[in-house]
C-alpha positions as CSV (number, residue, x, y, z in Angstrom):
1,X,12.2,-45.7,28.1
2,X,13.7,-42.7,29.9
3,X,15.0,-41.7,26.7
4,X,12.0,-41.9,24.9
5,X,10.4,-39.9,27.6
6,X,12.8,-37.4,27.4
7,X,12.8,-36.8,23.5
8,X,9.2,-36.1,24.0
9,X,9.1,-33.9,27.0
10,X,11.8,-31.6,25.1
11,X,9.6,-31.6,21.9
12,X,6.5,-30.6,24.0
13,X,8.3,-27.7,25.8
14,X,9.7,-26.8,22.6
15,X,6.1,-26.1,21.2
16,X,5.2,-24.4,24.4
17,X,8.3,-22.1,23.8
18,X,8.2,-21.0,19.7
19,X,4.7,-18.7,20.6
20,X,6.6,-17.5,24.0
21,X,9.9,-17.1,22.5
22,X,8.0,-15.2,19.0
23,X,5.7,-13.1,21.6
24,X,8.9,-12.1,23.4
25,X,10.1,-10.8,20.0
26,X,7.4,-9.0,18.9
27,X,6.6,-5.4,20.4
28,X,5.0,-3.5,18.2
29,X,4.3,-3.1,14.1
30,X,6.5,0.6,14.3
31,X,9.4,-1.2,15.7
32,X,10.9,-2.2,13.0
33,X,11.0,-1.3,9.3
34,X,8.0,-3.1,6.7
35,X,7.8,-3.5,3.7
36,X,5.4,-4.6,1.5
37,X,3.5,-5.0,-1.9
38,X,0.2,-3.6,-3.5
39,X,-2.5,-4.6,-6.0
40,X,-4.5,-2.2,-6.4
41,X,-7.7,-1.1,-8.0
42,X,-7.9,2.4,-9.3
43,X,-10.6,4.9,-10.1
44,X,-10.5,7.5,-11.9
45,X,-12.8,11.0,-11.9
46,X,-11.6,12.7,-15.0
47,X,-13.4,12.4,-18.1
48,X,-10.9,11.4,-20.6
49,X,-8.8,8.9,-18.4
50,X,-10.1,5.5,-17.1
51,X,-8.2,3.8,-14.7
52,X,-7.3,0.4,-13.9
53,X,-5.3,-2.0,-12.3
54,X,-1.7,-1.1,-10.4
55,X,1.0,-3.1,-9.2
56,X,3.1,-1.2,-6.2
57,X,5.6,-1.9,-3.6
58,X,6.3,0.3,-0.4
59,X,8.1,0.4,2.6
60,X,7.9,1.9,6.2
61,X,9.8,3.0,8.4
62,X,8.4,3.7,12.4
63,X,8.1,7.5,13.8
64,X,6.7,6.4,17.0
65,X,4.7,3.2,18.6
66,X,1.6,4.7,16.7
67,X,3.1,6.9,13.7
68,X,4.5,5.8,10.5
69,X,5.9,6.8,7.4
70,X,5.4,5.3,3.9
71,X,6.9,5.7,1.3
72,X,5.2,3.9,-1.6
73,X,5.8,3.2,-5.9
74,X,3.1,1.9,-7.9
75,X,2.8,1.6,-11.5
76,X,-1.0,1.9,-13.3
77,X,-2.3,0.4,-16.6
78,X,-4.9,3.2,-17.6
79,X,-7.1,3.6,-20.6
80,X,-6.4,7.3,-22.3
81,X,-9.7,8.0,-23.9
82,X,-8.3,11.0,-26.4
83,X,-10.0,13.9,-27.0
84,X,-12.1,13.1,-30.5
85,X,-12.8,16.5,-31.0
86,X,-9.1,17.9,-30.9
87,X,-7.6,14.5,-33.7
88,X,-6.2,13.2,-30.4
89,X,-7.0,9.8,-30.2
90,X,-7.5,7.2,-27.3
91,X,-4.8,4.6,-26.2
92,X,-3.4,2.3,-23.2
93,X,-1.3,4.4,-21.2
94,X,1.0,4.0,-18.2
95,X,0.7,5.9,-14.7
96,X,3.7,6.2,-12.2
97,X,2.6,7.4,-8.6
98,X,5.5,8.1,-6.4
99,X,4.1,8.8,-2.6
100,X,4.7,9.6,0.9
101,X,2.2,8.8,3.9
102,X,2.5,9.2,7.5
103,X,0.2,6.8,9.2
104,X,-1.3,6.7,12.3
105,X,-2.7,3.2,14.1
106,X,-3.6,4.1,17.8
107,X,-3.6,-0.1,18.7
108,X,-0.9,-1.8,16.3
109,X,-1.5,-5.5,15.7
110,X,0.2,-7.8,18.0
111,X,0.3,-11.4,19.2
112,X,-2.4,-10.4,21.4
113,X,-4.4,-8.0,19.1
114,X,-4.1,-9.4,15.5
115,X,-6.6,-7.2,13.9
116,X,-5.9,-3.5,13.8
117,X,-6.7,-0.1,11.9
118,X,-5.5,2.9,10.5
119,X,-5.2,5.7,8.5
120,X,-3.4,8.5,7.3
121,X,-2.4,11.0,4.8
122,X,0.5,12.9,2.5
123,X,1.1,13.9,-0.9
124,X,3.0,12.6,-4.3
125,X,4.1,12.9,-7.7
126,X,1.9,11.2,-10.5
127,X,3.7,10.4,-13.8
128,X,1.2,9.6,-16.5
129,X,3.3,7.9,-19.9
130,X,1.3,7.9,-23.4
131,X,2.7,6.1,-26.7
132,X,1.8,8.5,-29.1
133,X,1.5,11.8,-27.5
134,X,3.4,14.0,-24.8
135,X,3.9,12.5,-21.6
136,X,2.9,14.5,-18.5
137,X,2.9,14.8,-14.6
138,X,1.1,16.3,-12.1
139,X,1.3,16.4,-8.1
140,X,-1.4,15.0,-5.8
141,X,-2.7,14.8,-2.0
142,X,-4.2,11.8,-0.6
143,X,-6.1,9.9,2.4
144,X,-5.6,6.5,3.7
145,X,-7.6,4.3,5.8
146,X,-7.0,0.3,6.2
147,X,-7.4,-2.8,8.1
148,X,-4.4,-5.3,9.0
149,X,-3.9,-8.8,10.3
150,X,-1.1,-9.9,11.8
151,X,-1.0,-13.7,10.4
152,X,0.0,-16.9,13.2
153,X,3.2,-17.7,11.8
154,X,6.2,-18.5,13.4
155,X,7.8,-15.3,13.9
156,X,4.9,-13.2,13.9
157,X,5.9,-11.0,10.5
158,X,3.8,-11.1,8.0
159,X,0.7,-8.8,7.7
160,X,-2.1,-9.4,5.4
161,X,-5.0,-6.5,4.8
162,X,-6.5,-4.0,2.3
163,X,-7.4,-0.2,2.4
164,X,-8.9,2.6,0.4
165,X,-6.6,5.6,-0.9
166,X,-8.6,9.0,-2.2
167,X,-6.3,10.7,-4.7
168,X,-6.9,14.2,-5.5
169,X,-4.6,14.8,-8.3
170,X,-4.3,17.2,-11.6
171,X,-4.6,16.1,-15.3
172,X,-2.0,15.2,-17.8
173,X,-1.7,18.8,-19.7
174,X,-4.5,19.0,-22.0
175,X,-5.7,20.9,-25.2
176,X,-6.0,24.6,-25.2
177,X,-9.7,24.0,-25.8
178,X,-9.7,22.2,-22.8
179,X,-9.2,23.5,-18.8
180,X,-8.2,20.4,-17.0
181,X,-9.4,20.1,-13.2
182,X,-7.6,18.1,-10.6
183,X,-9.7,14.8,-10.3
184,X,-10.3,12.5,-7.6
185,X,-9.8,9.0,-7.7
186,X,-10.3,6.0,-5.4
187,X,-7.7,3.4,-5.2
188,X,-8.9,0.1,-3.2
189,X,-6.0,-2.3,-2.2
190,X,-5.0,-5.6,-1.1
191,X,-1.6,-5.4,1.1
192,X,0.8,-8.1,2.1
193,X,4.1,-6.9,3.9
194,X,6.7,-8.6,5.9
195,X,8.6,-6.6,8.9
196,X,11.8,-7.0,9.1
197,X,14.0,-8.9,11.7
């Protein structure tokens, strides 16, 4: 009986311990390195490109207990709608963003304070791949503003949320006829990332 009494006594402190022991562990989101990956739905305000979905992945590293930078890679499948006009027709087409944030959350999730906000800003390099014509590139600034949740598990590591991204970024080069302006884009996102031990 004492044994039995025992077992059970060290499996009830045990459970008493794990959210003690994982609160213990945990001090803030920007104390360790995160990373992460993106699915993304993106907009597009130019007239001959549509956009469409993008698959990223990203990683940050902490500044501060409130400042962090990302770094992030995402590839797009857009729709290249030609330019009838000039014989250059329309196709599937492949956009490569390559970009650098520095976020700011003035209340980072914790054990105590799952749900938390922030935002942000920086600037990248945008890739844009055609099959039958010249590829292209362009340079772009960009906003951020998202929600997180720091989800119960044991350790406390994962983060589940989603944000909105405003891309102002130029054109893939254009025909002579045509003056290409930058366009503006919104990019809407479901995040999952995992900090790191």
């Amino acid at each position: 009986m004492r044994v039995v009494v025992l077992t059970l006594l060290v499996l009830f402190t045990g459970r008493l311990a794990a959210p003690a022991e994982a609160l213990a562990q945990y001090h803030r989101l920007t104390d360790a390195i995160v990373v992460g990956g993106t699915l993304t739905a993106a907009g597009s305000g130019a007239d001959a490109l549509s956009g469409g979905p993008e698959m990223g992945g990203l990683i940050e590293i902490p500044l501060s207990d409130t400042l962090r930078l990302r770094g992030e890679v995402a590839i797009g499948f857009w729709q290249f709608d030609g330019y009838p006009y000039a014989g250059i027709a329309g196709s599937g087409m492949r956009r490569h963003r390559l970009t650098a944030s520095v976020l700011r959350s003035r209340n980072p999730p914790s054990p105590n304070r799952r749900l938390a906000g922030y935002a942000g800003g920086g600037a990248g390099v945008y890739l844009y791949r055609f099959p039958s014509r010249p590829n292209g590139g362009a340079w772009g600034i960009h906003g951020v503003a998202g929600m997180e949740y720091l989800l119960p598990t044991m350790r406390s590591r994962w983060h589940a949320g989603g944000e909105v991204q405003l891309h102002v970024v130029g054109q893939p080069k254009a025909p002579d006829t045509v003056t290409p302006i930058p366009m503006v884009g919104a990019h809407v996102s479901a995040v999952l990332k995992y900090r790191l031990p």
